[in-house]
C-alpha positions as CSV (number, residue, x, y, z in Angstrom):
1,X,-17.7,12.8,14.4
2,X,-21.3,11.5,12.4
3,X,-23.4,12.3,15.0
4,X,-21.8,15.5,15.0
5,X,-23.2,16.7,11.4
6,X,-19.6,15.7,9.8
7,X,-21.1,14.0,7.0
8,X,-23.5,16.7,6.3
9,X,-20.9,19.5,6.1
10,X,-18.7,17.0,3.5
11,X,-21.6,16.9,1.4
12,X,-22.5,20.3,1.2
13,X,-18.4,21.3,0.7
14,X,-18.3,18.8,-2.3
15,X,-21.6,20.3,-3.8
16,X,-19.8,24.1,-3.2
17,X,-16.3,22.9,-4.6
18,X,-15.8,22.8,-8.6
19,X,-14.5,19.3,-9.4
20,X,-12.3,21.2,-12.0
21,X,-10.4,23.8,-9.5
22,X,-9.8,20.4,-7.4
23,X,-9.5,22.8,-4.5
24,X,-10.3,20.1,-1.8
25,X,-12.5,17.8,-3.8
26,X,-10.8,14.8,-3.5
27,X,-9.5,15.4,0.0
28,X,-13.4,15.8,0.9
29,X,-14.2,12.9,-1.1
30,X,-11.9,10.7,0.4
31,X,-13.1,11.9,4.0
32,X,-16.7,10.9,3.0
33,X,-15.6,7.4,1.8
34,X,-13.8,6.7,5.2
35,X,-17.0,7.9,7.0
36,X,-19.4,5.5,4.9
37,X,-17.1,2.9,5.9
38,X,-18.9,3.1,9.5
39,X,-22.0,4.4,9.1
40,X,-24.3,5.5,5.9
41,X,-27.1,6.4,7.8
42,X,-26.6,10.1,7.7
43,X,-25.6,9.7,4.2
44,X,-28.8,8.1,2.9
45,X,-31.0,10.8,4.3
46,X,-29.0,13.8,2.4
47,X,-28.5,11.8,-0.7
48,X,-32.6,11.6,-0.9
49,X,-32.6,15.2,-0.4
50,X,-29.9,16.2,-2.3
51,X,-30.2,15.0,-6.1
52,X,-27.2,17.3,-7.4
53,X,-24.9,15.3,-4.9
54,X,-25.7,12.1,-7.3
55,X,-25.6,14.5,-10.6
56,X,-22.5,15.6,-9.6
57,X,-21.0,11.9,-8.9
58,X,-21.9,11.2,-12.3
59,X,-20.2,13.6,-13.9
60,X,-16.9,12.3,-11.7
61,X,-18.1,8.4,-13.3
62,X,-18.0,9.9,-17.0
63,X,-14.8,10.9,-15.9
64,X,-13.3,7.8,-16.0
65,X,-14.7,6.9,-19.6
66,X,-12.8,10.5,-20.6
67,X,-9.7,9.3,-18.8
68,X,-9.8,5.7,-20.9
69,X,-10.5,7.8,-23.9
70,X,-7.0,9.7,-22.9
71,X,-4.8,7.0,-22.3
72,X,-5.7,5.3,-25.7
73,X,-4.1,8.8,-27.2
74,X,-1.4,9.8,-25.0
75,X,1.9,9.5,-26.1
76,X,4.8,7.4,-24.3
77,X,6.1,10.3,-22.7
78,X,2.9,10.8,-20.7
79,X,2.1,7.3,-19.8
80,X,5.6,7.2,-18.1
81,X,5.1,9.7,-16.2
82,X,1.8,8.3,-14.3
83,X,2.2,8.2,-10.6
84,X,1.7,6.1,-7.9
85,X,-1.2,8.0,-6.4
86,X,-3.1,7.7,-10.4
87,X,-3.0,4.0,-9.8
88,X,-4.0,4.0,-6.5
89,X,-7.3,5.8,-7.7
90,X,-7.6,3.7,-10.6
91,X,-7.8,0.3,-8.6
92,X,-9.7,2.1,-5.4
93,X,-12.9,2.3,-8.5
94,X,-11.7,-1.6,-9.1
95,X,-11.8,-2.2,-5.6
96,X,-15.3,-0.6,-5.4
97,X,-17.3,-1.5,-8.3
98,X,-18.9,1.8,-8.6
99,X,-20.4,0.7,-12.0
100,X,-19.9,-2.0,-15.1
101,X,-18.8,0.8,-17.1
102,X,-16.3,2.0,-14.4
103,X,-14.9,-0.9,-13.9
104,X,-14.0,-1.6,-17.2
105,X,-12.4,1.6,-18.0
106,X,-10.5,1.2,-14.9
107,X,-9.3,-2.3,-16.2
108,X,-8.7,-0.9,-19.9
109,X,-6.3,1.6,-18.0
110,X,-4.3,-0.6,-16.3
111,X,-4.1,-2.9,-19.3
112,X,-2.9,0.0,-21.5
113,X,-0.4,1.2,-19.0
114,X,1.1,-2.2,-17.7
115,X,3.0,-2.2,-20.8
116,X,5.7,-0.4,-19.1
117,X,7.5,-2.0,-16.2
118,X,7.9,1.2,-14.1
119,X,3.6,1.1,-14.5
120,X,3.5,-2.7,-13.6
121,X,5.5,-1.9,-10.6
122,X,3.4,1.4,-9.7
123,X,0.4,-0.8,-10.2
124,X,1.7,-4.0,-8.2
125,X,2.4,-1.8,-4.9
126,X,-1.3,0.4,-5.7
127,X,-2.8,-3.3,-4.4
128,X,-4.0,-4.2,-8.2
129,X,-3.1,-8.0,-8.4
130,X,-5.4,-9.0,-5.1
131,X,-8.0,-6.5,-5.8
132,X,-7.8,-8.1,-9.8
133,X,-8.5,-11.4,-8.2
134,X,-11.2,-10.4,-6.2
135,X,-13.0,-8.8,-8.9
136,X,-12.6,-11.9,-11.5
137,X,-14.3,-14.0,-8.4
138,X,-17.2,-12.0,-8.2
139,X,-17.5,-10.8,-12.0
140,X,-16.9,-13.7,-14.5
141,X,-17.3,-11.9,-17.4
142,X,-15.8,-12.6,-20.7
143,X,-14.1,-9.4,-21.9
144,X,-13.4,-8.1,-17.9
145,X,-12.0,-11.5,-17.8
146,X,-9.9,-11.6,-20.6
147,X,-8.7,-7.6,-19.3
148,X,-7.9,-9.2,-15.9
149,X,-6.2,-12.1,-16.7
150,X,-4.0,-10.1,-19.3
151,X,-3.0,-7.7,-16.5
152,X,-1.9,-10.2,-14.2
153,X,-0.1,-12.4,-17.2
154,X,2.2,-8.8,-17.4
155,X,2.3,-7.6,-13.8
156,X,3.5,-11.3,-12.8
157,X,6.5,-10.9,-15.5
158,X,7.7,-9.0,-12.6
159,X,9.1,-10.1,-9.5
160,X,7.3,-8.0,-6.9
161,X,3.7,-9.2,-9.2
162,X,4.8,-13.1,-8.3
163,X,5.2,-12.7,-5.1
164,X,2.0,-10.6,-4.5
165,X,0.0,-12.9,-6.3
166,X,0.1,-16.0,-4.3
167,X,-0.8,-14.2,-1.4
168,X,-4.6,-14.5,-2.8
169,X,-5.8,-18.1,-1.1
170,X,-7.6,-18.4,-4.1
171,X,-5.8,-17.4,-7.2
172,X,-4.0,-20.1,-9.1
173,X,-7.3,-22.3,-8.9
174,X,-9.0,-19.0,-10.2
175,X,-6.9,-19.1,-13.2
176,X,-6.8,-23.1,-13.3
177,X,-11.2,-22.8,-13.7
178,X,-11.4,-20.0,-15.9
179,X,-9.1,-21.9,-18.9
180,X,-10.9,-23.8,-21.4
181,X,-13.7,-22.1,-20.4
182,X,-13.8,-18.7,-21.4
183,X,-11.4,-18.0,-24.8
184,X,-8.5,-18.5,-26.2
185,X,-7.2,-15.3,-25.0
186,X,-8.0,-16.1,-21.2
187,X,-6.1,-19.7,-22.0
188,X,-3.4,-17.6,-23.7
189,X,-2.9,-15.6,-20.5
190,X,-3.2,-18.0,-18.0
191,X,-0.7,-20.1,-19.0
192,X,1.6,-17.1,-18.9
193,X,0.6,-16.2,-15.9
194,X,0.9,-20.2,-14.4
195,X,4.4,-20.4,-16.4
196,X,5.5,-17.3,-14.5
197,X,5.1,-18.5,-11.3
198,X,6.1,-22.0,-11.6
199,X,9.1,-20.8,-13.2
200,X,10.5,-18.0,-10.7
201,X,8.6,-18.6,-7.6
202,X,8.2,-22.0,-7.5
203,X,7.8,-22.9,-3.7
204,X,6.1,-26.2,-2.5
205,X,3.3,-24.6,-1.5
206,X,2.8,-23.0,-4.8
207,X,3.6,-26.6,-6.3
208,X,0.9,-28.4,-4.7
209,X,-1.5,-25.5,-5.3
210,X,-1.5,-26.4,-8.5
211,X,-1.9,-29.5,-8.1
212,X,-5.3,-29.4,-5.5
213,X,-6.6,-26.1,-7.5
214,X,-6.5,-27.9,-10.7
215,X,-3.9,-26.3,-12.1
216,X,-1.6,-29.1,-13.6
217,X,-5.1,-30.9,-14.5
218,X,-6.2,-27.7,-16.9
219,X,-2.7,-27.8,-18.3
220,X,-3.3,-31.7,-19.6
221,X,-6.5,-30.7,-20.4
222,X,-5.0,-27.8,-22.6
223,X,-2.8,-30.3,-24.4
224,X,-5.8,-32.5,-25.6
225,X,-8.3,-29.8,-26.6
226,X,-8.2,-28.0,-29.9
227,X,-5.8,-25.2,-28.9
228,X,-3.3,-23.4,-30.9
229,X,0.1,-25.2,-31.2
230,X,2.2,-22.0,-29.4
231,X,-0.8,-22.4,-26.8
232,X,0.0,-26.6,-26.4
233,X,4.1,-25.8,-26.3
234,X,3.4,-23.6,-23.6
235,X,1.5,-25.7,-21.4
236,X,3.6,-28.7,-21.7
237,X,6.8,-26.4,-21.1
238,X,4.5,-25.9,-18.0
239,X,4.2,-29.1,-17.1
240,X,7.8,-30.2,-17.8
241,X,9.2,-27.3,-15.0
242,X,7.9,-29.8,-12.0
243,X,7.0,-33.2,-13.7
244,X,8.4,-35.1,-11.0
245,X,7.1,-33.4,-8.4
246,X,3.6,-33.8,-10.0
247,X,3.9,-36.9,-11.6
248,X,4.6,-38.4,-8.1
249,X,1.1,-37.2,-6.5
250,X,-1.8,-39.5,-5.3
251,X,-3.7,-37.5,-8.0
252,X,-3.1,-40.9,-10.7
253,X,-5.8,-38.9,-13.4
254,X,-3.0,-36.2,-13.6
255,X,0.2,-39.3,-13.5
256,X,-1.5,-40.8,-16.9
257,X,-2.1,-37.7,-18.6
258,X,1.4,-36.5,-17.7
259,X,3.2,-40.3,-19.0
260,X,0.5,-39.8,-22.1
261,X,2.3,-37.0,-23.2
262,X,5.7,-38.5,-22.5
263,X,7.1,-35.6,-20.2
């Protein structure tokens, strides 16, 4: 279907279509995406010949500032009533980095809206908590850091979030290296997010993943650094949940800190 000119006739609908009438603009959006996904050659020619195509994406990009901008106002009423389809948007522009500035109003509009559980649930099954680990391994940055780990700290409150999230290879030693490392607020919300699943989901394999990604090492560490008494209580509650499966590992560094803190 590219070789037949598809591409070319998407392009020229999206540049005929008002983004404001909607009247098959993101159904013709969409349709281009999928086709980029195999082949961009096509693409790259009309782009270089059409400079109102990338003018016109722009204006869709300041979009998503005017959509933060929205949430930060709307009342309760509204919020609730996000959809399913909203969030899948919102984490497809995660998903593809389209810009810094995109990407963190994406993440300040799931942060905003996670504080309701029907929107952590609506967010969970849009794909966020992979897609949020993903972008934290490829983006360490300190304030998208601190908007990530804060969405997964309140999507794993949820069941559906801590099963998802252990599905990522990857992401308790993603939260066990970014504590003590980044702030106080990233420490804050890992240990939510580690007390979470240790707590309701706590499977061997999720046991010793803590273990070998560092997890119960950062949580020792946490209780001799300078952290905020609430921070310490949490992280030794932590550590109490499973002391003797831990305190039983080959791992002796993590044994001595545990005795040292008389768990």
């Amino acid at each position: 279907m590219v070789e037949a000119g598809l591409t070319k006739a998407i392009v020229s609908f999206i540049l005929k279509t008002s983004v404001m009438t909607n009247n098959g603009f993101e159904e013709a959006l969409s349709i281009l995406h999928q086709i980029l996904r195999v082949s961009n050659d096509e693409f790259r020619v009309l782009v270089m010949e059409n400079q109102e195509f990338v003018d016109l994406l722009t204006q869709v990009l300041r979009g998503v500032s005017i959509l933060k901008a929205t949430i930060e106002v709307s009342s309760i009423g509204i919020l609730h009533k996000l959809n399913l389809d909203f969030f899948k948007t919102i984490v497809e522009i995660v998903r593809e980095s389209i810009s810094y500035q995109a990407t963190k109003c994406s993440l300040h509009i799931l942060f905003e809206s996670c504080q309701w559980t029907q929107n952590k649930l609506k967010i969970i099954e849009a794909g966020a908590v992979l897609e949020l680990i993903e972008l934290e391994l490829t983006t360490p940055e300190k304030r998208i850091t601190e908007q990530i780990f804060g969405i997964l700290a309140s999507v794993c409150s949820c069941a559906d979030g801590r099963a998802k999230f252990p599905e990522h290879a990857g992401g308790i030693a993603l939260i066990s290296k970014r504590m003590i490392r980044v702030s106080p607020l990233v420490d804050d919300f890992a240990i939510k997010i580690l007390a979470s699943i240790c707590k309701f989901s706590p499977t061997t394999q999720v046991l010793q993943e803590m273990l070998n990604g560092g997890g119960v090492s950062k949580l020792c560490m946490v209780l001799q650094a300078d952290n905020a008494v609430q921070v310490k209580d949490k992280a030794k509650s932590v550590l109490k949940l499973h002391s003797s499966f831990w305190s039983s590992s080959p791992c002796i560094h993590v044994y001595l800190l545990t005795r040292e803190i008389a768990i």
